[in-house]
C-alpha positions in Angstrom: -29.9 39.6 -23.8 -32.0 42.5 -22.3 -33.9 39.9 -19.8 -31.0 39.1 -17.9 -29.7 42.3 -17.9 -32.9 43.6 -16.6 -33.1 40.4 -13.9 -29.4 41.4 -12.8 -30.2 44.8 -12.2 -33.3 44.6 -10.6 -31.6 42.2 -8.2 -28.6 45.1 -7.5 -31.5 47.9 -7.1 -33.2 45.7 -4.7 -30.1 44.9 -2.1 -29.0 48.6 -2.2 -32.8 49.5 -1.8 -32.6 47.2 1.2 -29.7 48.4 2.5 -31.6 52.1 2.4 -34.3 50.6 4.1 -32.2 49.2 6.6 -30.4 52.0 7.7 -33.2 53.3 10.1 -33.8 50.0 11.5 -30.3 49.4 12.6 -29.6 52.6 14.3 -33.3 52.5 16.1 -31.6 49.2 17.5 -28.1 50.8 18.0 -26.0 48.4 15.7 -23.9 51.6 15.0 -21.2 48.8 13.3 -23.6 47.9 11.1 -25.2 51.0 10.4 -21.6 51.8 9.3 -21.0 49.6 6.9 -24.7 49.6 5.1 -23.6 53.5 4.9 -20.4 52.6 3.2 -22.1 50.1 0.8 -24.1 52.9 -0.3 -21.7 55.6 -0.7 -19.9 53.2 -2.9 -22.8 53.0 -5.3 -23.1 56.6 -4.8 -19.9 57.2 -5.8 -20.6 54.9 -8.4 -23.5 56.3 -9.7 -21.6 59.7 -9.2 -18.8 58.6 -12.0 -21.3 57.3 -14.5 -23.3 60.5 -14.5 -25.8 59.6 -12.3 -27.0 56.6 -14.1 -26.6 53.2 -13.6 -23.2 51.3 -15.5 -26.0 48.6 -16.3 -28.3 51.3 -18.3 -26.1 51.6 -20.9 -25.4 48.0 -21.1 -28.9 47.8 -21.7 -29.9 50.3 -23.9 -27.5 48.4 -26.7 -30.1 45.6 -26.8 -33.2 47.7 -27.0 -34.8 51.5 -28.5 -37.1 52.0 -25.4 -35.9 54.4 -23.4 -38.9 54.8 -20.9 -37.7 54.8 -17.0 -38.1 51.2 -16.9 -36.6 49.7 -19.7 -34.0 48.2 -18.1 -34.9 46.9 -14.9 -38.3 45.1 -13.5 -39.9 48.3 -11.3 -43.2 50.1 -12.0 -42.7 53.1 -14.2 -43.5 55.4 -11.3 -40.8 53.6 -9.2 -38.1 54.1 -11.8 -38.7 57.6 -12.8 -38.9 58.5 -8.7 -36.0 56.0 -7.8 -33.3 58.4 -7.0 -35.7 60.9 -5.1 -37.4 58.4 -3.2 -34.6 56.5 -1.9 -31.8 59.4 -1.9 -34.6 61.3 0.8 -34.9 57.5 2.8 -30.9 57.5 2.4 -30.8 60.9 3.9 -33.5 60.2 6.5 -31.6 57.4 7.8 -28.0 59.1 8.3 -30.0 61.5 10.1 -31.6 59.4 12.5 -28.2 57.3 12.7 -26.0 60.8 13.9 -29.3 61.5 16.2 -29.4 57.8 17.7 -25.6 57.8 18.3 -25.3 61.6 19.7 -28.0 60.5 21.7 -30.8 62.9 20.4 -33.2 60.7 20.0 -34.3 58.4 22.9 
């Protein structure tokens, strides 16, 4: 049971992960509408994240099926990845709000 569990959630992480990504792109290109609602896709799993005490819902789901409890037990990244996820792609997440307010205000050419 933990495989697909781990498959599922790897899949979630990568298409908010892309969405991060994304961000910057988009507002380089001035799709402020779509800049919009990547941002509202990932306050929602902020929000998310935010009521389940800053852990993913599908962690606990998880850790029923297994004792690990390294970083990665319950999704396919790299250990460094997992432990770093929330710093890494909060600071990208951040980064790219701020260069989507300074596209749109015009601060950035």
């Amino acid at each position: 049971m933990l495989r697909p569990i781990k498959t599922v959630h790897t899949i979630v992480w990568a298409f908010f992960a892309g969405c991060i990504l994304w961000l910057p792109l988009l507002a380089w290109q001035r799709y402020y509408d779509r800049a919009m609602v990547v941002i509202g896709i990932v306050l929602v799993e902020v929000a998310i994240l935010g009521a389940s005490g800053l852990q993913c819902p599908l962690t606990r789901v998880a850790a029923r099926y297994t004792r690990d409890r390294r970083e990665n037990f319950d999704i396919y990244l790299p250990l460094w990845l997992a432990r770093y996820n929330k710093i890494i792609f909060g600071t990208l997440f951040v980064a790219g709000l701020a260069i989507t307010v300074a596209r749109w205000r015009g601060w950035l050419p």
